[in-house]
TITI-657902 format. One record per residue (C-alpha): residue number from 1; residue in three letters; x, y, z. Coordinates in steps of 0.1 Angstrom, whole numbers, m for minus. Layout:
BEGIN
num,residu,u,v,w
NUM,ala,X,Y,Z
...
This chain:
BEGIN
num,residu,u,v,w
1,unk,0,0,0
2,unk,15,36,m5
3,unk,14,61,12
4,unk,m9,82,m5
5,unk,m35,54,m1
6,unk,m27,51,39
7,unk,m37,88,40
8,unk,m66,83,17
9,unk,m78,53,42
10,unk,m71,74,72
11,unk,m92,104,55
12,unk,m120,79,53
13,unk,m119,64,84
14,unk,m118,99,105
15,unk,m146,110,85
16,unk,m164,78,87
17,unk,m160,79,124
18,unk,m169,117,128
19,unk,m199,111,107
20,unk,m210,80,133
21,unk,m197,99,163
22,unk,m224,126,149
23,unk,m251,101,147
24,unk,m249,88,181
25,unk,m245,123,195
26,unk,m275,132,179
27,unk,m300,101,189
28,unk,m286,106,225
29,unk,m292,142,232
30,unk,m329,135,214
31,unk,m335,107,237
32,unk,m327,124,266
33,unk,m346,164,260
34,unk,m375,139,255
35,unk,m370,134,295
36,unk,m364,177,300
37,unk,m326,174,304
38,unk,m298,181,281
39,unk,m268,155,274
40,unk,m245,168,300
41,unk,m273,171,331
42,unk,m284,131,320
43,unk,m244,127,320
44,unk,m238,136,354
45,unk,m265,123,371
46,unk,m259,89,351
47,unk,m224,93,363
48,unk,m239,97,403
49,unk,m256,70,396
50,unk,m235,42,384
51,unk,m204,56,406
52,unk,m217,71,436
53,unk,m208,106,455
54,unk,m183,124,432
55,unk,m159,155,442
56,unk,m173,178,419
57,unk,m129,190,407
58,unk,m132,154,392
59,unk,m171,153,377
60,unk,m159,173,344
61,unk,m123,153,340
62,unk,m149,124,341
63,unk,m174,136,315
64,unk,m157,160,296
65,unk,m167,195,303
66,unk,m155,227,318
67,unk,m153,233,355
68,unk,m172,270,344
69,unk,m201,246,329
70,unk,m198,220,354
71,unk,m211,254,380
72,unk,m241,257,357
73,unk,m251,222,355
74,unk,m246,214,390
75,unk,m266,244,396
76,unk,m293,238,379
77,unk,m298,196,390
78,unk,m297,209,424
79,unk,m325,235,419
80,unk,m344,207,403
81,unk,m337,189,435
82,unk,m320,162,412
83,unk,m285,162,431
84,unk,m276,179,464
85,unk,m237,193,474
86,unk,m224,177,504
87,unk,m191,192,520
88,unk,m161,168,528
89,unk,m153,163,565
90,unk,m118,156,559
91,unk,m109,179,535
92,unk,m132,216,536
93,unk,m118,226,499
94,unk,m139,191,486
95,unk,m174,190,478
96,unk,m195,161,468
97,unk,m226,154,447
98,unk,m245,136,455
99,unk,m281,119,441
100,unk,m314,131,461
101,unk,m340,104,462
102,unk,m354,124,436
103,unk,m324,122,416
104,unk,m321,87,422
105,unk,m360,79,408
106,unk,m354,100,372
107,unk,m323,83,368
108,unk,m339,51,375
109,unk,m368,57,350
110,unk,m345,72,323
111,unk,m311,49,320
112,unk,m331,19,311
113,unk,m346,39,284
114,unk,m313,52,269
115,unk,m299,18,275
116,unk,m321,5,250
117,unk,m318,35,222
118,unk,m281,28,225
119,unk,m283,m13,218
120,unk,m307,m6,192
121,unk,m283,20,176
122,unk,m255,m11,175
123,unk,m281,m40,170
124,unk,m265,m47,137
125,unk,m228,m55,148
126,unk,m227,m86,172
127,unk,m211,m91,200
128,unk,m176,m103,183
129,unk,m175,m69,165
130,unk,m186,m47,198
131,unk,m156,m61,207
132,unk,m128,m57,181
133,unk,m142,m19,173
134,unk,m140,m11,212
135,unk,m106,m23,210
136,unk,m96,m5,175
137,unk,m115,26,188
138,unk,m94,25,226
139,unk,m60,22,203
140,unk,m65,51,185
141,unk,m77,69,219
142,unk,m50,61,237
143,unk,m17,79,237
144,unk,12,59,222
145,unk,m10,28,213
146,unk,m8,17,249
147,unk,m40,m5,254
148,unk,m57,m6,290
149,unk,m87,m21,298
């Protein structure tokens, strides 16, 4: 293969994977304003949910956003009563969030929802595929090809 048709392939595979990237994007953020939040809100209280308390520093590292926004959203979920900010007794520069009951029960009604958009999104590659493109996908993610699980 040259080299002008590794660059050609390349071209088509960042494209390609931009153009899905866009697609999933887009069928997520539906899915979820169907429910009155946004992608990011649904994103940290799925986060909450699946992980627990979180030191709010370490919510954006987690799910990509800017500590400015991070303010905004965590403002807004707690005046929706969705999260709630609970200081750190061994440290008074950490604060948590943390899931309200209230929280808890939207999250609960919503993830199995979006679970099922996103399997029906991939229900044409089988499992054996999942597999190799989450691997090709975490190679090209990671710096210097190293591959972690």
């Amino acid at each position: 293969m040259t080299s002008k048709q590794i660059s050609t392939n390349s071209l088509q595979l960042y494209t390609e994977i931009s153009n899905a990237n866009r697609f999933l994007t887009d069928a997520s953020i539906n899915n979820i304003k169907c429910f009155g939040l946004n992608l990011t809100e649904f994103a940290v209280l799925e986060l909450l949910f699946h992980k627990g308390d979180q030191p709010i520093q370490q919510i954006g590292k987690k799910i990509l956003i800017s500590s400015g926004n991070m303010t905004y959203v965590l403002d807004k979920l707690e005046s929706r009563r969705y999260i709630k900010r609970i200081n750190c007794p061994k440290d008074r520069r950490v604060i948590y969030a943390a899931l309200t009951d209230e929280g808890r029960k939207v999250v609960s009604l919503i993830f199995p929802i979006h679970e099922e958009m996103i399997n029906n999104l991939f229900s044409e590659i089988n499992p054996v595929e999942k597999e190799m493109l989450i691997y090709l996908l975490k190679k090209v993610g990671l710096p210097n090809n190293q591959l972690q699980s």
